[in-house]
C-alpha positions, 0 to 999 in steps of 0.5 A: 581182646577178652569178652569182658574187655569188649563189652566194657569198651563198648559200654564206657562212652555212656559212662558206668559207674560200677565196677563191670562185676557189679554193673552185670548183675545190677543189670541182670536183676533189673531186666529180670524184673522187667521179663518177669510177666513174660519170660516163659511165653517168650521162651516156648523152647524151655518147656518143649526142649528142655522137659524131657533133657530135665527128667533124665537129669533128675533119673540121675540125681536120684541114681547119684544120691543113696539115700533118695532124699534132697535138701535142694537149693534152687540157685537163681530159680527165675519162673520156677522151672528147674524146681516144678521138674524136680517135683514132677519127677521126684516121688512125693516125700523125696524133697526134704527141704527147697530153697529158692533164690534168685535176686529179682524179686519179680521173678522170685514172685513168679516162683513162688506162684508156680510151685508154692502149692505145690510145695508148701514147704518151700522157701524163698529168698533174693538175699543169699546171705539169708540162706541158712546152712542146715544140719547136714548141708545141701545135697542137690543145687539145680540152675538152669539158664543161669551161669551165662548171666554171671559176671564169674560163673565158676567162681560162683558155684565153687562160692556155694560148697560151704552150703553143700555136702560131701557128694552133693550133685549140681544139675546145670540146665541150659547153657551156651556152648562155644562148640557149636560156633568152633565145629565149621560145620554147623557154623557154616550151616547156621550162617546159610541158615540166616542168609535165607531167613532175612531173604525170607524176611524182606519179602514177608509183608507181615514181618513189621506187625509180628515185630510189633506184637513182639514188644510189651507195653512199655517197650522191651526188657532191655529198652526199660533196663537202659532208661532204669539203669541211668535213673539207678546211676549205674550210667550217666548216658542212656546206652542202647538196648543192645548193650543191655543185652550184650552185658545181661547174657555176658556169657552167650557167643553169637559167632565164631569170632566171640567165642574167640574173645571168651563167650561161652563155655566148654564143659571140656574145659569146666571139667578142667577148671573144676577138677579136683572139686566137681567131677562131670558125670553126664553131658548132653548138647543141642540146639543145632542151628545156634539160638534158634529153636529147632521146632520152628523151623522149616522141614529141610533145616530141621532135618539139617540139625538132625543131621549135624546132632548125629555127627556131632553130638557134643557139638550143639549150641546149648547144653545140660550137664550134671556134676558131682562134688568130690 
């Protein structure tokens, strides 16, 4: 049964009203709304991994783009990372225009906080209709952690070429890779992983309060999606947080058998998906023991990622990828 075939038999005893397309990025806008405030203090792993991984993207961008200046579009730029490293990267002037979309409008504030001082020439929009195409076209689209929540991530981006130049590049940050579950290697590894960890857990005293102190005032961005979602008529009966979660990362495995089923992607075939319109120019993988982050962990299990990284560099759990129009 394919991903998309699953979640939507899972989700139809609540009833959904929408289409699976629709529902999915509904969903998406609202729980974004919600995780807003905190999105960035509950993902240490975006700024401490993915800092360096952006700064050699955008050394390549540049090395791409002959005449060293950006007309950027910042495609679903949640808190504003993706753009604060093109302007801490890119010299002072480079950046000749930069637009940043993202349909929740919660996070598009969180945007504008970020980097409005830093580019007071910035726009921002959460209607993509509203973009005007300038002059010469987008020569550079940045996302980052974002084709996993689209209901159709490719056709997505093959949607915006009538807004880009000849050449233009395509910075992909952060996504889920279905190598890592497929490698029998790390998914064996991971597996061991998590065997010790709720050993670890169970024997923890504290791990009720730390679990506690995890939760907002309110209750989780997804609980609060489940109850927003009945009260928007995208369902007639409240579904659990875990399938708020499911449908938001639509795209994200969290085992071997869901890779099966469709989650996650390869770039090997992106590659062949986009030919003809998209040529891959630089890949690299990460997150060797799946979504947990690397710099939490005890010694012996980061020694292990450093391991299977070694042996299987196009192997991790998630990955950054830069990508030219032909």
């Amino acid at each position: 049964m394919a991903a998309r075939d699953a979640v939507l038999h899972l989700a139809e005893r609540y009833e959904p009203q929408r289409p699976i397309n629709d529902l999915i990025v509904e969903l998406n806008r609202l729980y974004h709304d919600y995780e807003a405030r905190t999105y960035d203090s509950y993902h240490p792993e975006i700024n401490a991994q993915l800092q360096p991984i952006w700064q050699q993207m955008v050394q390549i961008a540049s090395g791409l783009q002959p005449d060293k200046t950006f007309r950027v579009l910042d495609f679903g730029c949640g808190t504003g990372f993706e753009a604060s490293q093109l302007l801490a990267h890119l010299q002072q002037g480079t950046i000749t225009q930069l637009v940043c979309y993202d349909p929740s409008p919660q996070m598009l504030g969180r945007c504008r906080l970020r980097i409005g001082s830093l580019a007071p020439h910035a726009s921002f929009t959460t209607e993509l209709a509203d973009i005007e195409r300038p002059e010469n076209s987008f020569n550079l689209v940045i996302t980052n952690s974002l084709l996993h929540h689209l209901p159709n991530p490719l056709q997505t981006i093959m949607g915006l070429v009538p807004w880009l130049a000849p050449g233009a590049i395509w910075l992909s940050g952060h996504e889920p890779s279905k190598r890592f579950y497929r490698n029998s290697d790390c998914d064996r590894t991971y597996k061991v992983y998590l065997a010790e960890k709720r050993w670890r857990k169970y024997l923890s005293p504290g791990r009720y309060y730390r679990r506690l102190k995890t939760v907002p005032f309110g209750g989780s961005p997804a609980r609060r999606t489940a109850i927003a979602a009945v009260n928007a008529g995208l369902f007639k009966k409240r579904p659990p947080a875990s399938l708020i979660v499911r449908l938001v990362d639509f795209h994200v495995p969290s085992s071997a058998e869901e890779t099966e089923s469709g989650r996650g992607f390869d770039f090997e075939s992106m590659q062949q998906t986009l030919a003809g319109s998209w040529a891959l120019r630089w890949i690299q993988t990460y997150s060797f023991m799946g979504p947990e982050y690397e710099g939490r962990l005890p010694r012996r299990w980061s020694r292990s990622c450093q391991n299977l990284a070694v042996r299987f560099p196009l192997d991790g759990a998630n990955f950054c990828s830069v990508w030219q129009r032909l």
